[in-house]
KOLBA-729368 format. One record per residue: x, y, z of N, C-alpha, C in turn; residue number from 1. Coordinates in steps of 0.02 Angstrom, whole numbers, plus 32768, in hexadecimal, padded with zeros to 4 digits. Layout:
[node [X, Y, Z], [X, Y, Z], [X, Y, Z], NUM]
...
***
This chain:
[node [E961, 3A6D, 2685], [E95C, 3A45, 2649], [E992, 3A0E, 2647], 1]
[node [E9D1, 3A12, 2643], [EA0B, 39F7, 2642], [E9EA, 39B7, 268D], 2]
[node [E9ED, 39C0, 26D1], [E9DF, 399F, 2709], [E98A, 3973, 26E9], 3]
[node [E978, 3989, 26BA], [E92B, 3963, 26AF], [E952, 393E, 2674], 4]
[node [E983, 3930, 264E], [E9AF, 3919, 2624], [E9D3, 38DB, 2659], 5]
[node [E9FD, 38F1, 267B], [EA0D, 38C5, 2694], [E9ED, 388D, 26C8], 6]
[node [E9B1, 3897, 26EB], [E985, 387F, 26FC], [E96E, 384B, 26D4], 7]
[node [E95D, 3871, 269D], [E923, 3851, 2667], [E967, 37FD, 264E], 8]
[node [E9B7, 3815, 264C], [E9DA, 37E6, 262B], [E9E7, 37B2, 265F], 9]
[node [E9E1, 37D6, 2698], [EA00, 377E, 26E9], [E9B2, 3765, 26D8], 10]
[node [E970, 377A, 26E4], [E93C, 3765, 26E0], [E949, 3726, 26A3], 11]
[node [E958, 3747, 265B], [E95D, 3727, 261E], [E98A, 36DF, 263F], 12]
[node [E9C5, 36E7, 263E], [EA08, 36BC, 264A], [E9E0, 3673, 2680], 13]
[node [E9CD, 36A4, 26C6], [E9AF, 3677, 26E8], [E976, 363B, 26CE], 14]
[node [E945, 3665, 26A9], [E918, 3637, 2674], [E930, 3611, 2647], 15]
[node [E969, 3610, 2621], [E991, 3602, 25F4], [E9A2, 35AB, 260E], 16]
[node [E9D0, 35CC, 265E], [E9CA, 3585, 2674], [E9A7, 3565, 268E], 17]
[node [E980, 3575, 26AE], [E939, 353F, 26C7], [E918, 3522, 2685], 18]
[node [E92C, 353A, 2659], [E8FC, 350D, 2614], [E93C, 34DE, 25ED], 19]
[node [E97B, 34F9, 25F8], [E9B0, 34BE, 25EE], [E9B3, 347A, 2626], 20]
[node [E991, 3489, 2669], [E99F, 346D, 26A1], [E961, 3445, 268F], 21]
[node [E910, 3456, 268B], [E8E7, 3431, 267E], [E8F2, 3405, 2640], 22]
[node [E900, 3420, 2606], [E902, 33F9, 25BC], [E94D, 33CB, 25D3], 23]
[node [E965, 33BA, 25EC], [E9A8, 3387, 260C], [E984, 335C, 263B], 24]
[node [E961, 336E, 2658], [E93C, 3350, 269B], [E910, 3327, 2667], 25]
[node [E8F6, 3331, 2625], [E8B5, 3307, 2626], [E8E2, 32E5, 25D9], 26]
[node [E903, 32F7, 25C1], [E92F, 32BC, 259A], [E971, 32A6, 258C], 27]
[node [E993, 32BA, 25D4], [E9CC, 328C, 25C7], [E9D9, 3293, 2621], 28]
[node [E9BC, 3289, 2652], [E9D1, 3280, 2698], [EA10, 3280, 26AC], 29]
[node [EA27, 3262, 2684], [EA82, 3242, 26A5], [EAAA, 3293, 2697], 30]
[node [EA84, 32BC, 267A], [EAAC, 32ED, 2648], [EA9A, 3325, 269A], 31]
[node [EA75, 3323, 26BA], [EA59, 335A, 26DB], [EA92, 3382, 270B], 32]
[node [EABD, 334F, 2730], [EAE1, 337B, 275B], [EB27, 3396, 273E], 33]
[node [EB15, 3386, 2703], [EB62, 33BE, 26DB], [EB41, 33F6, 26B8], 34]
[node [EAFF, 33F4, 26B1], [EAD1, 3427, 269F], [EADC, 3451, 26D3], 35]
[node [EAD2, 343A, 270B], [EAB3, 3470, 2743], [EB04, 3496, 275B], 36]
[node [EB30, 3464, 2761], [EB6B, 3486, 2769], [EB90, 34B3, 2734], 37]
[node [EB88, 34AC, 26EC], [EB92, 34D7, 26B4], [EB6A, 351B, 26BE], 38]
[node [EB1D, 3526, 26D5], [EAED, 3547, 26DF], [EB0C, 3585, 2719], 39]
[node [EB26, 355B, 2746], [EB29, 3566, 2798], [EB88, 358A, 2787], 40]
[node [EBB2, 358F, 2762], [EBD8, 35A4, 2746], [EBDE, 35CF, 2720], 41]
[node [EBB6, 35E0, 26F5], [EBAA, 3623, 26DE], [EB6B, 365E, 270E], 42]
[node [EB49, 363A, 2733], [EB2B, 3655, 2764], [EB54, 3680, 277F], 43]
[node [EB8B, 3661, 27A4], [EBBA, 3668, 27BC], [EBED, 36B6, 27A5], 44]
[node [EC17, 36A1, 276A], [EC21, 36DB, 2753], [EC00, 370F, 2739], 45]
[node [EBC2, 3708, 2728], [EB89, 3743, 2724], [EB77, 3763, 275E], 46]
[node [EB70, 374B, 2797], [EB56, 3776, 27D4], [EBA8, 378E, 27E5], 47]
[node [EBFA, 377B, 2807], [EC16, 3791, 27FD], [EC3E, 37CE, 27D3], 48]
[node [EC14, 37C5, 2796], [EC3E, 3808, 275A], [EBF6, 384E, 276A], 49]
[node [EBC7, 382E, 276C], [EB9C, 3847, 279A], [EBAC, 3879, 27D1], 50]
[node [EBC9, 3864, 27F0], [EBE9, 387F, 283C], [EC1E, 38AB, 2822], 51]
[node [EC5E, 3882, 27F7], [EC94, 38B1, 27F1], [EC72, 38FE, 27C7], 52]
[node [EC57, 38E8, 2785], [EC3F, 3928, 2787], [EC16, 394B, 279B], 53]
[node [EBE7, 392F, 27C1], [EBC6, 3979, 27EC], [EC0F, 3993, 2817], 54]
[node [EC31, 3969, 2834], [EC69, 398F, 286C], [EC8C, 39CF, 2835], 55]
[node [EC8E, 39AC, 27F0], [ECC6, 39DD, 27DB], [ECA0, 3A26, 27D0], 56]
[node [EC6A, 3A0B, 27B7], [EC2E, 3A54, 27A4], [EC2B, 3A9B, 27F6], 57]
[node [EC1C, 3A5D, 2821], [EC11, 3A82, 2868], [EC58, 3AB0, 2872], 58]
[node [EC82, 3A7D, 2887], [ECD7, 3AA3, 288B], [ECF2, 3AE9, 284D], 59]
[node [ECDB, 3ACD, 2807], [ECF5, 3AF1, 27D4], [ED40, 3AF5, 27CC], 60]
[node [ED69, 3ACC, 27C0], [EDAD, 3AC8, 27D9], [EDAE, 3A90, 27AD], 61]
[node [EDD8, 3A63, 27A5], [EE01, 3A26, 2797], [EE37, 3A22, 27AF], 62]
[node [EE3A, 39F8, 27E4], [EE89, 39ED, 27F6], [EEB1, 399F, 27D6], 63]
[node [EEFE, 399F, 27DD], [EF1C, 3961, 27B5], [EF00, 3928, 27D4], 64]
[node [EEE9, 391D, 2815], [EECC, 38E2, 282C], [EE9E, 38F2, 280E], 65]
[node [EE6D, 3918, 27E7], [EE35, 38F3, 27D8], [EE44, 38C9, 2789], 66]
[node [EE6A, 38C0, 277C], [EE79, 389D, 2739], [EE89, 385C, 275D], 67]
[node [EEA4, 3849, 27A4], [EE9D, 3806, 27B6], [EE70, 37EE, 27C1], 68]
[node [EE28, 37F9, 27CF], [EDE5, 37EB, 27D1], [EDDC, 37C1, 279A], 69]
[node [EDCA, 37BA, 2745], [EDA9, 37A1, 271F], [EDD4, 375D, 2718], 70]
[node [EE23, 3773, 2718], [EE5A, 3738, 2707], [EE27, 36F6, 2769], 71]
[node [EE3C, 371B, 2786], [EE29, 36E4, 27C2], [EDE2, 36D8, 27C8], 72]
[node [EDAE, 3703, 27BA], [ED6B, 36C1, 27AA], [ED8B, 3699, 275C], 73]
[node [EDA3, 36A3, 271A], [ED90, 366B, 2706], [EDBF, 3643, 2707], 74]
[node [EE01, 363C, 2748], [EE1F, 3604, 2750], [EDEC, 35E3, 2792], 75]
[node [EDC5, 35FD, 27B2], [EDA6, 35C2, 27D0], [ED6B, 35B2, 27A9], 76]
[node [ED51, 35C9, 2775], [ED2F, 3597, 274C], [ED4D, 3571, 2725], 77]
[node [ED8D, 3566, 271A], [EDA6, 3549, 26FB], [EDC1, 3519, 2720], 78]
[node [EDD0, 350D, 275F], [EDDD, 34E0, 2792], [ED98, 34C4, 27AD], 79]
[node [ED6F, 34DA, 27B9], [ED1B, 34C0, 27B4], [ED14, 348C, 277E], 80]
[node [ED1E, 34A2, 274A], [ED14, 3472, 270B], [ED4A, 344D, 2711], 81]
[node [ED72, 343E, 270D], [EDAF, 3419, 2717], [ED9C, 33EA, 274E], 82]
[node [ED85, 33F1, 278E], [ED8F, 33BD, 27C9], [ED4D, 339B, 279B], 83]
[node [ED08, 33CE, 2788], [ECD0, 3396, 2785], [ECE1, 3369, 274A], 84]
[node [ED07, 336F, 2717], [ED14, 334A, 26F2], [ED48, 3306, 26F5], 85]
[node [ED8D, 3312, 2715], [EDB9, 32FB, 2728], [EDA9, 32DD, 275D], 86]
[node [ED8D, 32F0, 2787], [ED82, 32B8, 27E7], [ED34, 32A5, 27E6], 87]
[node [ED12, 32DA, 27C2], [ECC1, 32A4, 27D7], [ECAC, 32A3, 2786], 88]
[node [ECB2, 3297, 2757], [ECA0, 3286, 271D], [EC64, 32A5, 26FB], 89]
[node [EC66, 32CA, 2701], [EC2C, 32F5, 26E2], [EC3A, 32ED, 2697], 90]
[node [EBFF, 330C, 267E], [EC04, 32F1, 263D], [EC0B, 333A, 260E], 91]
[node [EC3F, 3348, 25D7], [EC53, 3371, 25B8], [EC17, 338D, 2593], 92]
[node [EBED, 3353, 2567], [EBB7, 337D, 2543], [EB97, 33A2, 2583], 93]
[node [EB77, 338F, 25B3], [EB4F, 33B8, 25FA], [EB63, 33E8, 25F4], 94]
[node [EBA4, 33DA, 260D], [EBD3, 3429, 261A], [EBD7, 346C, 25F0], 95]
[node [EBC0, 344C, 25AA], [EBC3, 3482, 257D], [EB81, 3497, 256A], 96]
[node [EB4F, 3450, 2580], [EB0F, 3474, 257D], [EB04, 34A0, 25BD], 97]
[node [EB0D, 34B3, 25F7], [EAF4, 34C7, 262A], [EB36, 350C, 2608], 98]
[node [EB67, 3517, 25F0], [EB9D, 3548, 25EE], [EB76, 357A, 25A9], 99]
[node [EB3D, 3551, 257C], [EB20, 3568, 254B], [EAF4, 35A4, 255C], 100]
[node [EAD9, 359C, 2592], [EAA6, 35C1, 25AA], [EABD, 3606, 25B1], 101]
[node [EAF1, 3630, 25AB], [EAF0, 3664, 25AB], [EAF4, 3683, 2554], 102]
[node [EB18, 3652, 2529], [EB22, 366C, 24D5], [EAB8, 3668, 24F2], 103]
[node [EA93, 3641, 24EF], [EA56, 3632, 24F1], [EA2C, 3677, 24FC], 104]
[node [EA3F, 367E, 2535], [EA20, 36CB, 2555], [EA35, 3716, 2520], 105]
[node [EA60, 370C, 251A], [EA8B, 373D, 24DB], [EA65, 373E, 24B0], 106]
[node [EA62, 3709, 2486], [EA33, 3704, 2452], [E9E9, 370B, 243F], 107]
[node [E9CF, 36F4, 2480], [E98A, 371C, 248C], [E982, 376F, 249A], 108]
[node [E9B1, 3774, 24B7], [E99C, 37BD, 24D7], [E9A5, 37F0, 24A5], 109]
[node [E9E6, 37DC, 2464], [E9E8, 381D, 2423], [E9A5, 37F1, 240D], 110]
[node [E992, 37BD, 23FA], [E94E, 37BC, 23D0], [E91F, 37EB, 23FE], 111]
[node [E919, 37E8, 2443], [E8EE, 3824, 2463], [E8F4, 385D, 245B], 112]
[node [E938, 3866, 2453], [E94F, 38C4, 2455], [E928, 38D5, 23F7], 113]
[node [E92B, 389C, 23CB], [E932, 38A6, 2384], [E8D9, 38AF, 2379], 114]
[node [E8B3, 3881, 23A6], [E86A, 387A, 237C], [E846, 38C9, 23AE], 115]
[node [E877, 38D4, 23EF], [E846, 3911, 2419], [E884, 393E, 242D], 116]
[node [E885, 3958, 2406], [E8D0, 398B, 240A], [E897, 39CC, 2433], 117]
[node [E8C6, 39EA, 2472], [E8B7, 3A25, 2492], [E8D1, 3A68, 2477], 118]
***
């Protein structure tokens, strides 16, 4: 149940952004590749936190390095956003639309859990 949960939410997230990526693509173009890199950034740390916790579930343990894990993915998203903004000009609204897409997925998925509760 839980594994048909999480399935059901990358499925959600992934859809989330292909319809931020299309609705950018068909009215504001210039906006698209800070979409896709905002998108491609939380992608990012979702399949990563992904990984850390299945490792921690599998292991059953926590060790002090694993508290350096979350600090170092979100300093390289935070250096990601930083170069595309600072060296290639990406555009801030993009960035926060393509960074939206996960509150997005959130918000659909309790209206799912709320109208078909298991």
């Amino acid at each position: 149940e839980q594994l048909k949960q999480a399935y059901f939410f990358r499925n959600l997230l992934f859809a989330v952004s292909m319809i931020l990526v299309a609705g950018t693509a068909i009215f504001s173009i210039d906006l698209l590749p800070s979409v896709l890199l905002g998108c491609g950034v939380i992608g990012f740390n979702y399949f990563w936190t992904m990984q850390f916790v299945r490792k921690l579930l599998q292991e059953r343990k926590f060790q002090a390095l694993d508290l350096l894990f979350p600090f170092t993915k979100f300093g390289i998203s935070v250096i990601i956003l930083f170069v595309a903004m600072q060296y290639f000009d990406f555009s801030p609204e993009g960035l926060l639309i393509g960074l939206s897409n996960i509150a997005l997925a959130v918000l659909i998925y309790s209206f799912v859990r709320v109208m078909c509760p298991r």
